[in-house]
FIDODO-555626 format. One line per 4 residues: number of its first residue (from 1); for each residue z, x, y of C-alpha. Coordinates in steps of 0.1 Angstrom, whole numbers. Layout:
BEGIN
NUM	Z X Y | ... $
This chain:
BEGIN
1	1269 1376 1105 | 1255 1342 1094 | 1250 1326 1058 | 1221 1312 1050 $
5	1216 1279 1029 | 1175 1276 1019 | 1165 1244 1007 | 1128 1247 993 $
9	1108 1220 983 | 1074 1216 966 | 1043 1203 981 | 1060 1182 1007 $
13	1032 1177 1037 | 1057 1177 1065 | 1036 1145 1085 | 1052 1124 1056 $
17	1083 1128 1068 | 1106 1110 1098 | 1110 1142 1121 | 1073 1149 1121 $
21	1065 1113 1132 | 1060 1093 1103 | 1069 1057 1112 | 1084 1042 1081 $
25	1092 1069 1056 | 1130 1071 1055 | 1145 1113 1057 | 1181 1104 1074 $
29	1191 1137 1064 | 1159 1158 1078 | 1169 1137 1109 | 1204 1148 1110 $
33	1195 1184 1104 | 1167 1181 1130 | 1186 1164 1159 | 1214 1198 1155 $
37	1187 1222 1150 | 1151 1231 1157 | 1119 1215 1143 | 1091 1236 1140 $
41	1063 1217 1146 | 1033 1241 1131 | 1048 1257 1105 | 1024 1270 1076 $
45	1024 1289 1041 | 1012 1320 1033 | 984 1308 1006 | 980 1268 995 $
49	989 1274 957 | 1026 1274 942 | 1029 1311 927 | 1013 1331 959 $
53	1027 1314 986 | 1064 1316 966 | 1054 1350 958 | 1043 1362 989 $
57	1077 1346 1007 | 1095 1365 976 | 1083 1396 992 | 1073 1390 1028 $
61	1034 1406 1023 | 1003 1385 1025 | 989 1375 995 | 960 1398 997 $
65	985 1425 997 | 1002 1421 968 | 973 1402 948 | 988 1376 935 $
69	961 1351 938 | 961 1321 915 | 991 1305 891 | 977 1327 864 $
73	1005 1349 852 | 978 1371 833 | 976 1409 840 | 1012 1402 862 $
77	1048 1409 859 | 1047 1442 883 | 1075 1455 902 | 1080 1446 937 $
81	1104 1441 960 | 1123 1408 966 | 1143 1395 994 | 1172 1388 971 $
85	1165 1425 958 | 1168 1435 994 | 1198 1415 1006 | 1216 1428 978 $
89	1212 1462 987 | 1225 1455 1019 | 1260 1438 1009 | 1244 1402 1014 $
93	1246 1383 987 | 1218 1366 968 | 1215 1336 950 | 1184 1318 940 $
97	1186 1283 922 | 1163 1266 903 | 1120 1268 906 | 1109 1307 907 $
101	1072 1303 898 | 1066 1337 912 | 1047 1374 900 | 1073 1383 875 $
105	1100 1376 848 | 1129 1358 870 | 1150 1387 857 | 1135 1414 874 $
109	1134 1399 910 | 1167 1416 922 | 1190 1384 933 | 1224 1390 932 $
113	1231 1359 908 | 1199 1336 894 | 1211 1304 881 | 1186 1277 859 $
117	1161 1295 865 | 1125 1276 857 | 1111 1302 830 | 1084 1326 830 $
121	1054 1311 811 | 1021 1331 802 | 991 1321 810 | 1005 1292 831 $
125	971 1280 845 | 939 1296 828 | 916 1270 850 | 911 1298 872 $
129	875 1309 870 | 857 1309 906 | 819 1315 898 | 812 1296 876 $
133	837 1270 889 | 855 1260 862 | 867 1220 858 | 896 1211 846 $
137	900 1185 814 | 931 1166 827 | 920 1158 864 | 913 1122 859 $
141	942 1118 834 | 963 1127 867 | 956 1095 885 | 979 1068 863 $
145	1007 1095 868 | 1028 1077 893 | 1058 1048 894 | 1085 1039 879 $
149	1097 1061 852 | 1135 1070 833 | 1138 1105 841 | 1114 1115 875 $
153	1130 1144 884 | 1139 1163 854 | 1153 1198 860 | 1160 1192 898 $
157	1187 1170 889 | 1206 1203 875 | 1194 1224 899 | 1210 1203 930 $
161	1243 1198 909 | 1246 1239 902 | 1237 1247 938 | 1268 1221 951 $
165	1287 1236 926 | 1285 1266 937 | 1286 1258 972 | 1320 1243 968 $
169	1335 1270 941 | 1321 1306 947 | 1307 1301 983 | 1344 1307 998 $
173	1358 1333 976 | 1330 1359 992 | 1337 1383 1015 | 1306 1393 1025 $
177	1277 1368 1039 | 1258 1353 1016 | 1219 1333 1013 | 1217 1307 985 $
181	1180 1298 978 | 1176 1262 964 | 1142 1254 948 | 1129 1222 940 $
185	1100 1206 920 | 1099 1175 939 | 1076 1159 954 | 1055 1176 933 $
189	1029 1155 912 | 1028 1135 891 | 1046 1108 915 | 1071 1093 894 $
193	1102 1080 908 | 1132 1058 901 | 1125 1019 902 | 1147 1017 933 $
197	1125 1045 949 | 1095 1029 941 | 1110 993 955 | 1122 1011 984 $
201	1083 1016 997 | 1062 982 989 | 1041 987 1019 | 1035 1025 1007 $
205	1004 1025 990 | 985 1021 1018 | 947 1047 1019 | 941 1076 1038 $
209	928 1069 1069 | 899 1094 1067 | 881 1092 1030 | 855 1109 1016 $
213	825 1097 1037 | 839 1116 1067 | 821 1152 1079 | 849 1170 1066 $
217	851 1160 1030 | 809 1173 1028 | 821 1210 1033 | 808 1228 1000 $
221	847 1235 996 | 859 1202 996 | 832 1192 969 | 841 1219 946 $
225	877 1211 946 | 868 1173 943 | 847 1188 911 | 874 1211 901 $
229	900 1184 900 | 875 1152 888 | 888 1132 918 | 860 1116 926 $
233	864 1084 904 | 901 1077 915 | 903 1041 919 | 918 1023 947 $
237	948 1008 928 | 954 1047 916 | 954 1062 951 | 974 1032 963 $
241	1003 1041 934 | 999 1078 939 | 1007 1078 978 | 1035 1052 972 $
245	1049 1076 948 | 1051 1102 972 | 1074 1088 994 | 1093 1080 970 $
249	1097 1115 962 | 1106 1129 999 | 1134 1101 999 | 1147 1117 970 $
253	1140 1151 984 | 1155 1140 1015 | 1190 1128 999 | 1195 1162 977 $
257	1196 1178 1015 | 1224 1151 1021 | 1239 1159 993 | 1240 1199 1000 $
261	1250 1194 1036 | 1279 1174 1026 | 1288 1204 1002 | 1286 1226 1024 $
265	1311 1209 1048 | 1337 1200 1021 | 1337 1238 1017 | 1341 1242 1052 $
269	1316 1269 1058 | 1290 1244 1081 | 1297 1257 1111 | 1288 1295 1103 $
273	1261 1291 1079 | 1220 1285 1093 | 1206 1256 1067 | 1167 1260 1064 $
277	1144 1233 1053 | 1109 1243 1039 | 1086 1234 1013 | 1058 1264 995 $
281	1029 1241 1006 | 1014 1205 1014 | 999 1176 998 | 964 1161 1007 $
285	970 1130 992 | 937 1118 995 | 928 1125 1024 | 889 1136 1025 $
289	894 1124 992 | 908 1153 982 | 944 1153 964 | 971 1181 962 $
293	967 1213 978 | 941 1247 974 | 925 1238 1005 | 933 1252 1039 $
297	929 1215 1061 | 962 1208 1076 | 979 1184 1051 | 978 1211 1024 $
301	985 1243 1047 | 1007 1232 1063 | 1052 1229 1063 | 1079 1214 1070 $
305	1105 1236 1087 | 1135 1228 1102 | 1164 1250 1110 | 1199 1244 1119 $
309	1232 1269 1125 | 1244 1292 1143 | 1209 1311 1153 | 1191 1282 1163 $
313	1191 1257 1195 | 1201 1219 1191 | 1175 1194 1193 | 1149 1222 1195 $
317	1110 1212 1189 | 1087 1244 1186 | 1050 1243 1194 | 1047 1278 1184 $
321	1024 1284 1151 | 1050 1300 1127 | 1049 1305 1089 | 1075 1311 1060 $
325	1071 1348 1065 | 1087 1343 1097 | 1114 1318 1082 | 1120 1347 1055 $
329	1125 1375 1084 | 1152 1349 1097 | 1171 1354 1069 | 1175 1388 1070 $
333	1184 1382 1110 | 1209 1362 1104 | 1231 1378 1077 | 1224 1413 1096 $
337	1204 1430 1065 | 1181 1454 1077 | 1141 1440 1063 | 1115 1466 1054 $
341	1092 1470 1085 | 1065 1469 1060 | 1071 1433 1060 | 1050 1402 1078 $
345	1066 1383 1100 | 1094 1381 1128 | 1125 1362 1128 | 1122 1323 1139 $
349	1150 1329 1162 | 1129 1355 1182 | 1100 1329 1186 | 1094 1317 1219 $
353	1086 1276 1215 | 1050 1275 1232 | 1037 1310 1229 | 999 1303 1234 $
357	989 1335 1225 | 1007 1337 1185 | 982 1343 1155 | 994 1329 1120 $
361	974 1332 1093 | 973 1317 1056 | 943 1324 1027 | 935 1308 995 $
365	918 1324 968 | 930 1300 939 | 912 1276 912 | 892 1251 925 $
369	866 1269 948 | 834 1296 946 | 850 1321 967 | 880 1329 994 $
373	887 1309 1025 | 910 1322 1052 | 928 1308 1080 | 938 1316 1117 $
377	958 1292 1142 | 964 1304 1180 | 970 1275 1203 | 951 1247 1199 $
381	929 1262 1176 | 919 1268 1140 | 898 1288 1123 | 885 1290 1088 $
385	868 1318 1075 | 848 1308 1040 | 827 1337 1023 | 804 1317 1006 $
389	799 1284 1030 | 798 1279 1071 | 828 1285 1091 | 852 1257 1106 $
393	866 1254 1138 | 890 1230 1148 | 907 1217 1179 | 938 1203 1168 $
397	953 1190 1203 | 923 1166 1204 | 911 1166 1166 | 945 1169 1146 $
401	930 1152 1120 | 902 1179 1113 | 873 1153 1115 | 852 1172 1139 $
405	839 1210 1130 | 834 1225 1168 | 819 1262 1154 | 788 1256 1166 $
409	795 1241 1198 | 820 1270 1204 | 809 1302 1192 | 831 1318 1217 $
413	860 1308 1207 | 847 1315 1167 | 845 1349 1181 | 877 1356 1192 $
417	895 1341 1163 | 870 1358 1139 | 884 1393 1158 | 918 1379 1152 $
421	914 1379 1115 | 895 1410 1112 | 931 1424 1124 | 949 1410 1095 $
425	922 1416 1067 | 881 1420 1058 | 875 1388 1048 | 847 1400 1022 $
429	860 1429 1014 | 895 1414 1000 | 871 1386 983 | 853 1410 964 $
433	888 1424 957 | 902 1390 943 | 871 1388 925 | 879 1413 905 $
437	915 1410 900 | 906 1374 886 | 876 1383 864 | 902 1410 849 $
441	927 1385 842 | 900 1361 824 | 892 1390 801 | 929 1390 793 $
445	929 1357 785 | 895 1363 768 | 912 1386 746 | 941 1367 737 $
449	920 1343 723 | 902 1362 702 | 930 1379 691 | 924 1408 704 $
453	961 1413 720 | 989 1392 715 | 998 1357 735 | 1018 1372 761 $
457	1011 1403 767 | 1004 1413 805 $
């Protein structure tokens, strides 16, 4: 039996990193863990949006499934199953450190030990009406948050010192296995960083390479998040300072992994513990003019993920499509725990590197658009299913940048994939679903306003 040591990130978009190719951005660290382990090269998230995709890896069921669709906490708090819940139960045990962002009261969610914890808030977001569309106030406001600034990175700073803390002190007096789940903010907007970070990247705020003038950025979508958000009027020296930011933030990312690596060989447990990198979602980062996530073009769907250990090959690259439901079943393989066969996905170590023939699948049925959008990759393709606008199809070996929508030039392959995610879900059917679910949670909040019930209650 293996440990496990989980080091999640927020909204890192895994091409700006160094093991994903990016030519100046400096990850030493993902590079170390890379060259001993296995890079997963198409690695996505259950949903685009912080509290489903965390929630749905919390539980290892689609987001659909256990409708948690937006980062509303409204009409929430429901009891469901956890991972650390179910490791526990099987003599494995659980810790989770630092962001939870997830369905319920961090409390409730089963882990054997849950240490600075980011709270439960109510409502969290209430921008979450689809139809009409709702805009948010602060979207343009967002653009000057970048550079330089005293304390960047807040909470995470106390979250990476518990975590070593408890790598070094409590990790070695267990017994049994154990899976310590490390949660970040960063790189999370707003882009602030230390002044060394920001000095470390002058040539960093360059522009995306595809704007808004290209096919892409048109799709009714894209337009209503642009609306949504207020993105439109971004000015050059804004995106410039945003995307410099950024980096910033991986590096900083990038040296807390150090920092837990070289924990976990003072403690002298490296050599029998699997250390998984991940983040819940991507970044767009103006690309298509279009800036953090909601949106299921590649940048915000998809992952980083690299494994190292015991359960994984050296030097490894994986072509496979996989997604953090698979690097949750992986956990659950390595320590030995039995996982509910309810559950999606199948261990990463069971994942053949170029299996042509594997469907992943993500959704999104968050703030920012009319309706829900859902995704299926298989091979070289990539499919996205929109209930209220046309459908996408992408070849991303020759397209990777998603500049070129092939649906109507290849209905046959729309048909297949189309079959492919009638498998998983009814599109329209789990829509109307979501619709509901969300118009009942804008009456809460409807209510609360008025008085009705109190702030809070859910």
């Amino acid at each position: 039996m293996t440990n496990v040591l989980l080091l999640m990130s927020d909204e890192h978009n895994p091409l700006y990193s160094s093991p994903y190719g990016h030519p100046t951005i400096r990850t030493p660290h993902m590079e170390r863990l890379a060259a001993r382990g296995t890079v997963f090269e198409n690695a996505y998230c259950p949903s685009p949006l912080c509290m489903p995709s965390r929630s749905s890896f919390m539980t290892g069921r689609y987001v659909h499934e256990i409708q948690v669709y937006n980062n509303c906490t409204a009409n929430l708090g429901y009891t469901l199953p956890t991972y650390g819940r179910m490791l526990a139960a099987e003599g494995v045990h659980s810790v989770h450190v630092g962001k939870v962002h997830a369905y319920a009261r961090e409390e409730t969610l089963g882990f054997a030990e849950m240490l600075v914890p980011s709270a439960w808030r109510y409502p969290t977001d209430p921008n979450i009406s689809r139809q009409p569309l709702a805009v948010r106030p602060d979207g343009p406001e967002r653009a000057d948050r970048f550079g330089p600034h005293p304390n960047p990175f807040g909470e995470d700073v106390v979250r990476v010192e518990t975590a070593i803390d408890w790598l070094r002190e409590s990790a070695p007096e267990l017994e049994a296995p154990w899976v310590l789940s490390v949660n970040l903010n960063a790189p999370h907007f707003p882009h602030y960083v230390t002044q060394d970070l920001w000095d470390l990247y002058p040539e960093g705020g360059d522009l995306p390479a595809h704007g808004r003038d290209c096919a892409s950025a048109q799709h009714s979508y894209a337009q209503d998040l642009r609306r949504h958000f207020g993105t439109e009027g971004f000015s050059e020296e804004q995106v410039r300072g945003l995307r410099r930011g950024y980096l910033g933030g991986i590096t900083w990312v990038d040296a807390q992994l150090g920092r837990l690596l070289a924990a976990l060989d003072d403690a002298g447990m490296t050599e029998g513990t699997d250390v998984l990198y991940a983040a819940d979602h991507g970044e767009m980062l103006g690309k298509f003019g279009m800036w953090w996530k909601c949106t299921l073009y590649e940048d915000s769907v998809r992952v980083p993920l690299i494994a190292a250990g015991p359960s994984y090959g050296r030097g490894v690259r994986v072509h496979t499509p996989v997604s953090l439901l698979d690097a949750q079943a992986s956990v659950f393989a390595a320590t030995g725990a039995r996982r509910p066969e309810t559950w999606r996905g199948r261990p990463l170590q069971e994942i053949a590197p170029d299996d042509e023939g594997r469907v992943v699948f993500s959704e999104y049925h968050g703030h920012g658009t009319r309706a829900g959008a859902y995704m299926v990759r298989r091979g070289r393709w990539k499919y996205i299913h929109y209930v209220e606008a046309p459908q996408q199809l992408f070849d991303l070996a020759e397209d990777a940048d998603e500049t070129e929508n092939l649906a109507a030039v290849r209905p046959d392959v729309v048909a297949k994939l189309r079959l492919a995610l009638g498998a998983i879900c009814d599109p329209e059917l789990e829509n109307t679903r979501a619709e509901g679910f969300i118009r009942g949670q804008l009456e809460t909040l409807a209510a609360a306003r008025a008085g009705e019930t109190p702030e809070g209650v859910v």
